[in-house]
N, CA and C atoms as a LAMMPS dump frame, in Angstrom:
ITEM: TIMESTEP
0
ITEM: NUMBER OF ATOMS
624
ITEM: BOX BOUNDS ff ff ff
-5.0000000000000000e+02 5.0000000000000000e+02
-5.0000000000000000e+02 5.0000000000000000e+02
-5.0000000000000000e+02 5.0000000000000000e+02
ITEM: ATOMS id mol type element x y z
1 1 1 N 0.861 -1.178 0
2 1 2 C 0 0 0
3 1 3 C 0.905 1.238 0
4 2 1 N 0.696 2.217 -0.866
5 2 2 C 1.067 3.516 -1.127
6 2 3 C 1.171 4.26 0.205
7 3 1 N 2.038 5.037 0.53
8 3 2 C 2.392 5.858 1.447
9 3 3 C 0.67 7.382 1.77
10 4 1 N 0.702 7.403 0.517
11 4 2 C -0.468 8.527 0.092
12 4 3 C -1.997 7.799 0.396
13 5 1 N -1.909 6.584 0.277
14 5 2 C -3.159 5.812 0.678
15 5 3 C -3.019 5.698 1.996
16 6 1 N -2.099 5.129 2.85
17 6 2 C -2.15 5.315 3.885
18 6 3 C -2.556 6.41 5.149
19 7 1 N -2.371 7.279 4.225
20 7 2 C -2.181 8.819 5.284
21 7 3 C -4.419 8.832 4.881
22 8 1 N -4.705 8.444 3.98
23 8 2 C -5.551 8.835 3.175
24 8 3 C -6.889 8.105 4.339
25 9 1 N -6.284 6.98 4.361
26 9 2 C -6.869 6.046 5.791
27 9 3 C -7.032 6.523 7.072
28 10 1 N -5.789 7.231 7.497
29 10 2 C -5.556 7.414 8.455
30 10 3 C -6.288 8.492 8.55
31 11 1 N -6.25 9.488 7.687
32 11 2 C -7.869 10.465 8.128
33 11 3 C -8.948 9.615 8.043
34 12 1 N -9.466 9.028 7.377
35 12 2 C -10.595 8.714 7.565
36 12 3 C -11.229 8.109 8.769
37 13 1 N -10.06 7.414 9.047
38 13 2 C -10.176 6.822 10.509
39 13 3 C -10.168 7.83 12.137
40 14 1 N -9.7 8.876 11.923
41 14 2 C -9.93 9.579 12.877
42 14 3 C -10.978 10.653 12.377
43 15 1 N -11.792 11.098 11.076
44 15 2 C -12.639 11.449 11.174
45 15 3 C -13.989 10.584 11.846
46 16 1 N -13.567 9.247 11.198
47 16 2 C -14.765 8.581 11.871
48 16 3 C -14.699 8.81 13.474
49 17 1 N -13.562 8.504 14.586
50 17 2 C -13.607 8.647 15.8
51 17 3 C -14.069 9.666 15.72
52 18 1 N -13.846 10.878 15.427
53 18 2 C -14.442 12.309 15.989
54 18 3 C -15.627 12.329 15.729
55 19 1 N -16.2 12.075 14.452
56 19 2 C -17.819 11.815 14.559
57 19 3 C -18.718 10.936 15.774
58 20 1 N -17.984 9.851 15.882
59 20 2 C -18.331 9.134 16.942
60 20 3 C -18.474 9.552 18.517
61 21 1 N -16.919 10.613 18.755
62 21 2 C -16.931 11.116 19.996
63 21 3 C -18 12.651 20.033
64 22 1 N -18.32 13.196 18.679
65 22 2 C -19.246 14.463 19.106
66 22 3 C -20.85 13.745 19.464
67 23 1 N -20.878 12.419 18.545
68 23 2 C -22.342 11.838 18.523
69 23 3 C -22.706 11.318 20.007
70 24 1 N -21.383 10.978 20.384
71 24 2 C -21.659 10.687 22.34
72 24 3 C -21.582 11.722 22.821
73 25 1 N -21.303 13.009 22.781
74 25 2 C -21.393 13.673 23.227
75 25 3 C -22.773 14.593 23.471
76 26 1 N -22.884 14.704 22.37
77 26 2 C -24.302 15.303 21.998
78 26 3 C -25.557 14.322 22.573
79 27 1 N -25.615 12.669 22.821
80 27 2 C -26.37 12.242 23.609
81 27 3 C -26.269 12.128 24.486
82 28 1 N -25.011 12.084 25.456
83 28 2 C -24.965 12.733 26.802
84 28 3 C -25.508 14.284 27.506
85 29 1 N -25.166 15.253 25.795
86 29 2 C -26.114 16.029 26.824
87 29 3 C -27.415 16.282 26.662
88 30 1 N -28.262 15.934 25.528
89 30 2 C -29.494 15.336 25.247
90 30 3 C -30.052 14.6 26.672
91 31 1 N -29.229 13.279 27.294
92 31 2 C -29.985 13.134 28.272
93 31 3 C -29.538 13.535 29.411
94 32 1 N -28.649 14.784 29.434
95 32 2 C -28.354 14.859 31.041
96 32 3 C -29.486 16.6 30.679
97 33 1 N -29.587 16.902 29.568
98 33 2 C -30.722 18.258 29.677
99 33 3 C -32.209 16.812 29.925
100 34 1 N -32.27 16.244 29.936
101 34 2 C -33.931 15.49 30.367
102 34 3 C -33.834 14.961 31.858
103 35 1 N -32.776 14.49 31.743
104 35 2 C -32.803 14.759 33.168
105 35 3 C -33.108 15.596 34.679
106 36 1 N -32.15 16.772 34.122
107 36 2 C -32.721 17.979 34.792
108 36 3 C -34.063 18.066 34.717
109 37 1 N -34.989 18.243 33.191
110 37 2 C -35.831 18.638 33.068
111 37 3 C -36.699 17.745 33.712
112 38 1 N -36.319 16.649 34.236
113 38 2 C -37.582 15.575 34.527
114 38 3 C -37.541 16.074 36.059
115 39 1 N -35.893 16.265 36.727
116 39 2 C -36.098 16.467 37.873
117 39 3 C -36.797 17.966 38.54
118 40 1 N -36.545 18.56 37.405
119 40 2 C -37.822 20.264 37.699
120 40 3 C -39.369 19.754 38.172
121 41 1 N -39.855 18.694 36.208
122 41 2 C -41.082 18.231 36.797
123 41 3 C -41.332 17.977 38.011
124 42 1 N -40.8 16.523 38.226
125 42 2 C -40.861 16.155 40.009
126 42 3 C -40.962 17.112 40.94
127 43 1 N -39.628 18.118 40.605
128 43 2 C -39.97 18.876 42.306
129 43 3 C -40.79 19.55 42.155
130 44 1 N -41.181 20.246 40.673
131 44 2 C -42.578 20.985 41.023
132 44 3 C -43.784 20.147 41.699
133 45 1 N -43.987 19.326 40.74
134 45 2 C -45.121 18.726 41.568
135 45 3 C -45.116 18.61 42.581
136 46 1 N -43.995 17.874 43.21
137 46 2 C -44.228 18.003 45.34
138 46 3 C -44.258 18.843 45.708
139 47 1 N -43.923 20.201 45.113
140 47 2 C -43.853 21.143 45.744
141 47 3 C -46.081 21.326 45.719
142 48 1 N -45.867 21.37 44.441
143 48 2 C -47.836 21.509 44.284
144 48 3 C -48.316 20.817 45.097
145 49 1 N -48.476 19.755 45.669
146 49 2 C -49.138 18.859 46.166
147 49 3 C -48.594 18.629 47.358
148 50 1 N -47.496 19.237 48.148
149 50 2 C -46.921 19.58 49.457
150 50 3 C -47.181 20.325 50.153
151 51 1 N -47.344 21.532 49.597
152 51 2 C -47.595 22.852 50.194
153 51 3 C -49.274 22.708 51.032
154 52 1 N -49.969 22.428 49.829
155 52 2 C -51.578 22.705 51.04
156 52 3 C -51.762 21.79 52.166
157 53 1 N -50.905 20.555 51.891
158 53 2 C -51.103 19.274 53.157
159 53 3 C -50.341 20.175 54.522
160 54 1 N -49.515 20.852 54.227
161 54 2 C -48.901 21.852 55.172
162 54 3 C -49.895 22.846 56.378
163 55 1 N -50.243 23.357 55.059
164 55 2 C -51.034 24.201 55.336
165 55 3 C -52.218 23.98 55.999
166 56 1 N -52.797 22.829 55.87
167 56 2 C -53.453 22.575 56.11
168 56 3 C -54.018 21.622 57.479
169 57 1 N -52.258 21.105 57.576
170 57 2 C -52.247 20.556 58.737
171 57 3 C -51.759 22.108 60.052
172 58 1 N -51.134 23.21 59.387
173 58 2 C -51.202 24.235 60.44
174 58 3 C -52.613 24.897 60.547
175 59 1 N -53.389 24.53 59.914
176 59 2 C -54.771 25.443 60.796
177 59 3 C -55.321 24.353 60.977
178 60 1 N -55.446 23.146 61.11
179 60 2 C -56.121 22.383 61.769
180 60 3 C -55.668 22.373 63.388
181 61 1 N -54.307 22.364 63.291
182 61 2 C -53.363 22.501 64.795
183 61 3 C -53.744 23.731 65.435
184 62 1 N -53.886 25.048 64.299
185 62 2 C -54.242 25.611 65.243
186 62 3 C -55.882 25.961 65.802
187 63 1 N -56.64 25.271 64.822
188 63 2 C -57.582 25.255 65.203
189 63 3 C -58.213 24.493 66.741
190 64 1 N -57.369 23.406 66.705
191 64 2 C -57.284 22.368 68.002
192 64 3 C -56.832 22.844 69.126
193 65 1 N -55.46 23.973 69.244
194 65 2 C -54.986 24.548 69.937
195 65 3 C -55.943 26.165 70.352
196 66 1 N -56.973 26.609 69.985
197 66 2 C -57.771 27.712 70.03
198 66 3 C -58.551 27.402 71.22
199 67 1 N -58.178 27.887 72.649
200 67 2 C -58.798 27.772 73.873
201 67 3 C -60.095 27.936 73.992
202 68 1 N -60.828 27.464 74.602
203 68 2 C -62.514 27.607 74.969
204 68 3 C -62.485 28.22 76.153
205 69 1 N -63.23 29.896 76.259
206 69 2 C -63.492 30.396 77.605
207 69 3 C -64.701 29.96 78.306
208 70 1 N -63.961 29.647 79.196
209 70 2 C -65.203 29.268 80.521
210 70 3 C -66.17 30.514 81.442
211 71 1 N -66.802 30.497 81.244
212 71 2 C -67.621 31.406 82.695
213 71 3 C -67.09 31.47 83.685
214 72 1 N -67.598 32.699 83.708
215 72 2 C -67.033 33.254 85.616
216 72 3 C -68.037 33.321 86.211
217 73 1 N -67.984 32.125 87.311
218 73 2 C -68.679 31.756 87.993
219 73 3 C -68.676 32.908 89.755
220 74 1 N -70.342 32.869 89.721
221 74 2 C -70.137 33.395 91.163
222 74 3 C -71.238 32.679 92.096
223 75 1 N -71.475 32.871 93.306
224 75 2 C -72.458 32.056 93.991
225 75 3 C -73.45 33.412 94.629
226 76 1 N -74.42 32.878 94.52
227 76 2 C -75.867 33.718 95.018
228 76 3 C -76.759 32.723 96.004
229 77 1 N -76.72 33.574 97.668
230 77 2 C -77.308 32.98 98.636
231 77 3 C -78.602 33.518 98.46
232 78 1 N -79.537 32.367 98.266
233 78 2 C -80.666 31.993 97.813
234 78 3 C -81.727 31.947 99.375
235 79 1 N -80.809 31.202 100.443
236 79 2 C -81.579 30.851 101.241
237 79 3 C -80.692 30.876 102.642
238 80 1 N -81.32 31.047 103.957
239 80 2 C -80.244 31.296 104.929
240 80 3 C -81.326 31.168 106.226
241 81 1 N -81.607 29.998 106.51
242 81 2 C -82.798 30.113 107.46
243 81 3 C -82.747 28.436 108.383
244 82 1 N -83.64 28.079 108.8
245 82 2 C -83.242 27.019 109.26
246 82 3 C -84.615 25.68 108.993
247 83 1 N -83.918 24.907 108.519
248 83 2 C -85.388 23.656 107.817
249 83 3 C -85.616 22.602 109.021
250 84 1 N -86.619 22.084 109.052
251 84 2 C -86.921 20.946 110.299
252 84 3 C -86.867 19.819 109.179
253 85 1 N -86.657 18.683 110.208
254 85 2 C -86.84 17.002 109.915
255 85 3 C -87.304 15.787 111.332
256 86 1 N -88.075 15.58 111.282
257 86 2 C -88.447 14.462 112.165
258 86 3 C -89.185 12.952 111.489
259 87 1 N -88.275 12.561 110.921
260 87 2 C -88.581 11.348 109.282
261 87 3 C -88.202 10.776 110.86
262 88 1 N -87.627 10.429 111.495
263 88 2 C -86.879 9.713 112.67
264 88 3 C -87.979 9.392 114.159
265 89 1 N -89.242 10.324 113.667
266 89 2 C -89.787 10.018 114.783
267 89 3 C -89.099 11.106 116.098
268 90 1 N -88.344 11.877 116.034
269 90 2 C -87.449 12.832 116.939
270 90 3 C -87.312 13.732 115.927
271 91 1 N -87.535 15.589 116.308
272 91 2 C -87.493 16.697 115.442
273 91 3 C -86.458 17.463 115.457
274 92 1 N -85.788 17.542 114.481
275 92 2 C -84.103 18.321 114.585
276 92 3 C -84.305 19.874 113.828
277 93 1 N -83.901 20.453 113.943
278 93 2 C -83.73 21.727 113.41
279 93 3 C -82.272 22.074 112.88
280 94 1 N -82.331 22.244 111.302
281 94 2 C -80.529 22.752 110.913
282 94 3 C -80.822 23.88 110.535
283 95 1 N -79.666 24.345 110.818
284 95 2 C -79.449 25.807 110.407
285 95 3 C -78.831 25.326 108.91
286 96 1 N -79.451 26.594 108.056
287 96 2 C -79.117 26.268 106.693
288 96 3 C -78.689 26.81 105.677
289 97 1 N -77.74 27.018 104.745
290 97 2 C -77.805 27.746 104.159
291 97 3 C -77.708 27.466 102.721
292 98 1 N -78.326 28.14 101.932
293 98 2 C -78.158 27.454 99.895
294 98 3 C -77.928 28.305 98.889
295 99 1 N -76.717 28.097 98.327
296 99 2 C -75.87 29.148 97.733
297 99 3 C -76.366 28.361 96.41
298 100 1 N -76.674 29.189 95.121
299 100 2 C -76.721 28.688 94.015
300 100 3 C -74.766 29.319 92.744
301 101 1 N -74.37 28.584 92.334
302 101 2 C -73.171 28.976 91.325
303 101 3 C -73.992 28.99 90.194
304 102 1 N -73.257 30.326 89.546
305 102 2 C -74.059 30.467 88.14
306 102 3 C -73.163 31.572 87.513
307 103 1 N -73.842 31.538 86.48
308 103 2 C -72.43 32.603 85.672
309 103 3 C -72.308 34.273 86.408
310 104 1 N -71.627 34.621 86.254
311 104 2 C -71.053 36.232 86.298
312 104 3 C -72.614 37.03 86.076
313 105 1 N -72.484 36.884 84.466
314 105 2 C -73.373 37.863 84.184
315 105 3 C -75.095 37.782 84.468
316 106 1 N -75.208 36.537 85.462
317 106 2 C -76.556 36.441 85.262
318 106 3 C -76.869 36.346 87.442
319 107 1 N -76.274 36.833 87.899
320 107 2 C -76.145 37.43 89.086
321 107 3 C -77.104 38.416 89.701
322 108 1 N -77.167 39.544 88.736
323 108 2 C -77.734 40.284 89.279
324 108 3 C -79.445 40.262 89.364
325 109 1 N -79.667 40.229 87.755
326 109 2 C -81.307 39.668 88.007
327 109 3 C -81.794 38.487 88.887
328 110 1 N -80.591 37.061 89.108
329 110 2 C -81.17 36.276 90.054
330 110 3 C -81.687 36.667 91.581
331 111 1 N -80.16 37.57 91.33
332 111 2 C -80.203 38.341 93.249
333 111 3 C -82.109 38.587 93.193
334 112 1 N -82.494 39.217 92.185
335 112 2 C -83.737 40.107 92.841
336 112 3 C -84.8 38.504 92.209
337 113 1 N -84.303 37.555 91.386
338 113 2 C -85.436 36.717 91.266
339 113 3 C -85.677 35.872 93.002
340 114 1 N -84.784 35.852 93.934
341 114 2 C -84.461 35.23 94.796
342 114 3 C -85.327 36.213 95.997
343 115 1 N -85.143 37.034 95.684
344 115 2 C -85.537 37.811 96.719
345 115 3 C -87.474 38.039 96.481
346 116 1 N -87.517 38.045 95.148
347 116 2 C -89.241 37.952 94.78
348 116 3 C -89.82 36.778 95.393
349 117 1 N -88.822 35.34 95.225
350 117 2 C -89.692 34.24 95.478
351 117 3 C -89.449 33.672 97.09
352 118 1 N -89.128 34.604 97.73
353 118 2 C -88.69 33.163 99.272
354 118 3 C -89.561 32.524 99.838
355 119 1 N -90.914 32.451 99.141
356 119 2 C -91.801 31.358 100.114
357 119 3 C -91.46 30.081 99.005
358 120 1 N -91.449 30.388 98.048
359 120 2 C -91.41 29.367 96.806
360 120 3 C -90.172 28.346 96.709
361 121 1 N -89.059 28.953 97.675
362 121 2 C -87.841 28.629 97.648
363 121 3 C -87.755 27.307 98.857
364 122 1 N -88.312 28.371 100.012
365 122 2 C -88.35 27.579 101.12
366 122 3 C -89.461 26.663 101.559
367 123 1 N -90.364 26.53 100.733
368 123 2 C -90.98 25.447 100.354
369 123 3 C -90.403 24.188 99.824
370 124 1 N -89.894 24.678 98.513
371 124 2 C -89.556 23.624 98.272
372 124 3 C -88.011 22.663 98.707
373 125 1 N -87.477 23.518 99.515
374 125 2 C -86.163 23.06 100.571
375 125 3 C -86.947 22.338 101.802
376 126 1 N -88.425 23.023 102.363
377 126 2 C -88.615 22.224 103.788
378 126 3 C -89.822 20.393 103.17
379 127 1 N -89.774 20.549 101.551
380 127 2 C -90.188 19.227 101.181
381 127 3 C -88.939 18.359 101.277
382 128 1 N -88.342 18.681 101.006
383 128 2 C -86.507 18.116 100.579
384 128 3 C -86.356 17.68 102.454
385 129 1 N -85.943 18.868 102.627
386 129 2 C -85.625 18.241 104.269
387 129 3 C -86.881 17.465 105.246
388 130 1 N -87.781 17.439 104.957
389 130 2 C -88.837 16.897 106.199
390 130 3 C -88.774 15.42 105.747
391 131 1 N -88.62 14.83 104.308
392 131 2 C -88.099 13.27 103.64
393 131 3 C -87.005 12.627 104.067
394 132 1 N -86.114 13.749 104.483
395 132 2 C -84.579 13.2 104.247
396 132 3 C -83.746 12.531 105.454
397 133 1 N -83.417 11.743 105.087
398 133 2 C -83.019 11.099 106.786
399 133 3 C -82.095 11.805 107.109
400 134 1 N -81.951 11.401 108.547
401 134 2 C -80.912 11.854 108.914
402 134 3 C -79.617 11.65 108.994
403 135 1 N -79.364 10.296 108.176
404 135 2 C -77.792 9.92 108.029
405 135 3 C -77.833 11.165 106.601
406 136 1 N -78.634 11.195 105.609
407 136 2 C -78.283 11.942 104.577
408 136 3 C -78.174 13.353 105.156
409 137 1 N -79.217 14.361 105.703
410 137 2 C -78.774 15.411 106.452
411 137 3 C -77.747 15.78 107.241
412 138 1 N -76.873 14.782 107.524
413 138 2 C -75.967 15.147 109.065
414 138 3 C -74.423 14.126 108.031
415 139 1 N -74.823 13.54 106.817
416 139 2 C -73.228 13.295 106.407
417 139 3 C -72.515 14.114 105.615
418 140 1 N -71.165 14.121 105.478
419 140 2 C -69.56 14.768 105.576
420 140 3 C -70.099 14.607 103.948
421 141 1 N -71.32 14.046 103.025
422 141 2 C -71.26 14.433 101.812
423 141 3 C -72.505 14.433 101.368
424 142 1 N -72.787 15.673 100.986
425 142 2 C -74.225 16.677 100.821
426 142 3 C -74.564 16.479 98.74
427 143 1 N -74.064 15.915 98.582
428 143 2 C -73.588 15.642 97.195
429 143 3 C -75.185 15.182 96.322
430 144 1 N -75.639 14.539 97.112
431 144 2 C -77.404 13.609 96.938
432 144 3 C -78.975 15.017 97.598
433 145 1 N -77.977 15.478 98.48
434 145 2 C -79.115 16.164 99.173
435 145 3 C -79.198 17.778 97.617
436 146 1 N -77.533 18.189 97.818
437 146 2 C -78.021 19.205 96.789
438 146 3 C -78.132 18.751 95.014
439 147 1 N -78.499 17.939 94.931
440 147 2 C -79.052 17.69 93.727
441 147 3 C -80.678 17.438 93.648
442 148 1 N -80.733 17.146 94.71
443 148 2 C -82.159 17.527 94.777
444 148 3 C -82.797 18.269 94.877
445 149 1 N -82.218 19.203 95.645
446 149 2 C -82.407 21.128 95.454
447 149 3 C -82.703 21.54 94.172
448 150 1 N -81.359 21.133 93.182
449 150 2 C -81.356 21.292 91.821
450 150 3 C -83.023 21.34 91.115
451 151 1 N -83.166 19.74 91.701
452 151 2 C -84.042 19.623 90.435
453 151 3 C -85.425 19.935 91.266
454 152 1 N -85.407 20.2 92.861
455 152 2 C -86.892 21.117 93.125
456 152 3 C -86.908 22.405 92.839
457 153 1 N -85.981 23.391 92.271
458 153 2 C -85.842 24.324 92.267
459 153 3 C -86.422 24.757 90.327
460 154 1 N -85.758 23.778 89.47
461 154 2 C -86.269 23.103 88.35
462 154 3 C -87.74 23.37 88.363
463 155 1 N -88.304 22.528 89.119
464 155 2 C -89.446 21.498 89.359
465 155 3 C -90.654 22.383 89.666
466 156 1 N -90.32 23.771 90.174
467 156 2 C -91.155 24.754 90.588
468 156 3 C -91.081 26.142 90.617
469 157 1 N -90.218 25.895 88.937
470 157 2 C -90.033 26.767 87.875
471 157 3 C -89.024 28.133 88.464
472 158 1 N -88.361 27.977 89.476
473 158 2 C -87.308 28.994 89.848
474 158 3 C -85.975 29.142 89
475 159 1 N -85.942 29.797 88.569
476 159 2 C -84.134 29.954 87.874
477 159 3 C -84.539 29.284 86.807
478 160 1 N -85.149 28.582 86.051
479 160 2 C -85.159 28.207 84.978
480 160 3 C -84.796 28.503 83.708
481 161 1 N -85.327 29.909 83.064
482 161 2 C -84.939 30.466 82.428
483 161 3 C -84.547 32.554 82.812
484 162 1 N -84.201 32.621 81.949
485 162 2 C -83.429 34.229 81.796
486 162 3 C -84.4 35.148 81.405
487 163 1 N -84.752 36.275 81.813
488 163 2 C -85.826 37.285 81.78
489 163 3 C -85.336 37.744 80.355
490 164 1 N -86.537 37.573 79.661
491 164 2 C -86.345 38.812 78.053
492 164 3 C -85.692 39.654 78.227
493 165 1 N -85.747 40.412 79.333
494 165 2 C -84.877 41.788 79.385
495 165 3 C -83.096 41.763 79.052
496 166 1 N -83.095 40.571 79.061
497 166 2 C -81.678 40.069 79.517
498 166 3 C -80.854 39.778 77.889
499 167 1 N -81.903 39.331 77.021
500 167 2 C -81.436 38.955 75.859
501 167 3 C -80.467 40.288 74.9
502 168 1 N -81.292 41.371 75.11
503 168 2 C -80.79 42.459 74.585
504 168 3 C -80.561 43.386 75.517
505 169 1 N -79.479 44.496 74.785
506 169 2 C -79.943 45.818 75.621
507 169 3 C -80.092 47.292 74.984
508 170 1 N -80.663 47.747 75.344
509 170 2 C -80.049 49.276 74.392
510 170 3 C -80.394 50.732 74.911
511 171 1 N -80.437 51.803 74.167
512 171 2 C -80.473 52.923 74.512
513 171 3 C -81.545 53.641 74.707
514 172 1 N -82.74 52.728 74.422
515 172 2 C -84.118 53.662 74.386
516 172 3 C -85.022 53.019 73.392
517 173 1 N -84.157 52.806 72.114
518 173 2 C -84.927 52.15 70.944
519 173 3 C -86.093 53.574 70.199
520 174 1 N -85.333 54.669 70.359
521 174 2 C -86.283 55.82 70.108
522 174 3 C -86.413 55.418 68.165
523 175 1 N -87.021 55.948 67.425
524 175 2 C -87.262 56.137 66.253
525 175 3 C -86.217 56.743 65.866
526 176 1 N -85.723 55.798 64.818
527 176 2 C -84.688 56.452 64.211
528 176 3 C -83.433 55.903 64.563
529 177 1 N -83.29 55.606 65.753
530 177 2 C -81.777 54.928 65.879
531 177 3 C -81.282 53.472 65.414
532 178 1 N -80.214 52.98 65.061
533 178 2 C -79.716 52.202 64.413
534 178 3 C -79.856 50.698 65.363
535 179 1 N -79.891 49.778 64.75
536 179 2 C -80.288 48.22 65.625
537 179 3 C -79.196 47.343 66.249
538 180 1 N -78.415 48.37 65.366
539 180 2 C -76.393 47.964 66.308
540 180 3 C -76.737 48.738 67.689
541 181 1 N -77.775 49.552 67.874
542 181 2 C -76.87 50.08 69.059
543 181 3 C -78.142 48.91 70.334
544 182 1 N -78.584 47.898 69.991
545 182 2 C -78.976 46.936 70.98
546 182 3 C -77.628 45.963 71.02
547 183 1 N -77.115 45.105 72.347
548 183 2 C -75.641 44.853 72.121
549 183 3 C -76.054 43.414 73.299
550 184 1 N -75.983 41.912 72.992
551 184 2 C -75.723 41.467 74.256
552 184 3 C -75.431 41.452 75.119
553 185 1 N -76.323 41.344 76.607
554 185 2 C -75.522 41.563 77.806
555 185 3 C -75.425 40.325 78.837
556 186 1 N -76.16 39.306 78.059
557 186 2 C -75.643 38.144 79.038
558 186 3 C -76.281 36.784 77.683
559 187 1 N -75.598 35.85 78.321
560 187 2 C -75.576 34.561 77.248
561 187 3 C -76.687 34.026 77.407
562 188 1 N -77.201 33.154 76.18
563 188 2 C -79.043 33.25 76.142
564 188 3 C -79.222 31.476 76.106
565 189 1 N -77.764 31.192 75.802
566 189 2 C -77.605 29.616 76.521
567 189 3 C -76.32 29.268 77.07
568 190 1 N -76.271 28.105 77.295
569 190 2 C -76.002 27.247 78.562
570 190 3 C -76.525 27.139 79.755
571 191 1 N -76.588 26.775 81.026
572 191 2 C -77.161 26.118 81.991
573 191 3 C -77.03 27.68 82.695
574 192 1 N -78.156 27.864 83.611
575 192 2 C -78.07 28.79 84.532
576 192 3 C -77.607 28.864 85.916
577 193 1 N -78.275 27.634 86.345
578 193 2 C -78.007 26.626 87.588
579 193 3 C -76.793 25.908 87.05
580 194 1 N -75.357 26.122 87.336
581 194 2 C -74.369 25.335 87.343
582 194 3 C -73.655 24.503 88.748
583 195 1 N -74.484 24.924 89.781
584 195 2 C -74.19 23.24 90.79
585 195 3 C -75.016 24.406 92.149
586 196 1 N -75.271 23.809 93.052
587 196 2 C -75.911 23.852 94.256
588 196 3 C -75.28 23.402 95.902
589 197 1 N -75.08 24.44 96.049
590 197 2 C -73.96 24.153 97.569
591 197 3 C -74.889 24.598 98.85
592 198 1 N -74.8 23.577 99.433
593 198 2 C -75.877 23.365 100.95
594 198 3 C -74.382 23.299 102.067
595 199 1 N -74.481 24.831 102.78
596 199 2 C -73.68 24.653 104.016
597 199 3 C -74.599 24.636 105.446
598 200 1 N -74.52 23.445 106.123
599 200 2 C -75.181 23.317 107.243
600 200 3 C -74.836 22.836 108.245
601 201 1 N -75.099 23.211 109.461
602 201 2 C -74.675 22.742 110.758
603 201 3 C -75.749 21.714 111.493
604 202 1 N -74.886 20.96 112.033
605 202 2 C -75.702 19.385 112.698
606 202 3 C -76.978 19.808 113.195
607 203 1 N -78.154 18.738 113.454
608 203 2 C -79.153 18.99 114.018
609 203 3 C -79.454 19.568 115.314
610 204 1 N -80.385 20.477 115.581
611 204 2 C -80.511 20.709 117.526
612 204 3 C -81.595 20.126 117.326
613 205 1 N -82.034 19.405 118.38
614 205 2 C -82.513 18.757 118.695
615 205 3 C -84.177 19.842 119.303
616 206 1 N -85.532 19.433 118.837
617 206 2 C -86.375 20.381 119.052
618 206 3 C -87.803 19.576 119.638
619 207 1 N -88.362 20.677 120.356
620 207 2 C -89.476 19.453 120.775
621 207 3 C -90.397 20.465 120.345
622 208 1 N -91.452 19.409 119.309
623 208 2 C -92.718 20.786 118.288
624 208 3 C -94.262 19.588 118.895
């Protein structure tokens, strides 16, 4: 073979390598650009479909975490006198007293509902005590006796519900003024009667 053929080869042969090495080249970066591009897709999407589970788990948390206010409780002496019992066949006399707990704001109208009704009250306390034995009257837990208060007090329509007056309040209600200016002044539910406390001292002993 000719010197001139040889050389003639010898390009051809390293044109072919160089074709070969740009053609790998060019599909290396063919798939290292899809690559990237696949890994954009991906993170977008988690990012789409990440974000509201987030979000969504912070207002649920904080929805769970959003405190509930309780009432402010105060107690209103209802009754302060002294009830008989002779269920025993022997007549005792306690000194007595019956505090009702109930919210803050509903205090003041009870004060005067309490004070309208005291035959109605102490009626239905001297049915309660003239039944009640005397292990229940005279034990270290009053727990049975004032629940029964509860529900005679219930029972003969005292404290039951909240005076209309109570639902709203306002300035006059003259003609002409606006219906914002009536404004709640006490809560128109939950329980009114929230528990019943009987403080009393042992029986004296009475001859009727």
């Amino acid at each position: 073979m000719s010197e001139q053929a040889m050389d003639q080869q010898g390009e051809n042969t390293n044109e072919a390598t160089g074709k070969r090495k740009r053609g790998g080249m060019k599909t290396a970066l063919m798939t290292l650009t899809l690559l990237v591009a696949e890994a954009g897709l991906i993170g977008g999407g988690f990012m789409m479909f990440a974000e509201p589970a987030r979000t969504e788990a912070s207002a649920t948390e904080f929805d769970t975490e959003t405190p509930v206010s309780e009432p402010e409780l105060a107690e209103v002496l209802i009754f302060d006198d002294h009830l008989f019992n002779d269920a025993s066949g022997i007549g005792f006399m306690y000194s007595t007293r019956v505090y009702l707990e109930i919210d803050q704001r509903d205090k003041s109208w009870l004060e005067i509902e309490a004070q309208g009704s005291p035959g109605k009250i102490e009626a239905a306390l001297m049915s309660i005590w003239k039944s009640a034995s005397r292990r229940d009257l005279e034990s270290d837990e009053l727990g049975a006796l004032e629940a029964r208060v509860a529900r005679a007090l219930v029972g003969e329509g005292l404290f039951d519900r909240r005076p209309a007056s109570l639902a709203t309040a306002g300035t006059g209600g003259s003609e002409g003024e606006d219906a914002t200016d009536f404004v709640p002044v006490a809560s128109a539910d939950g329980p009114i009667i929230h528990d019943v406390i009987v403080v009393m001292e042992l029986g004296r002993r009475v001859n009727r």
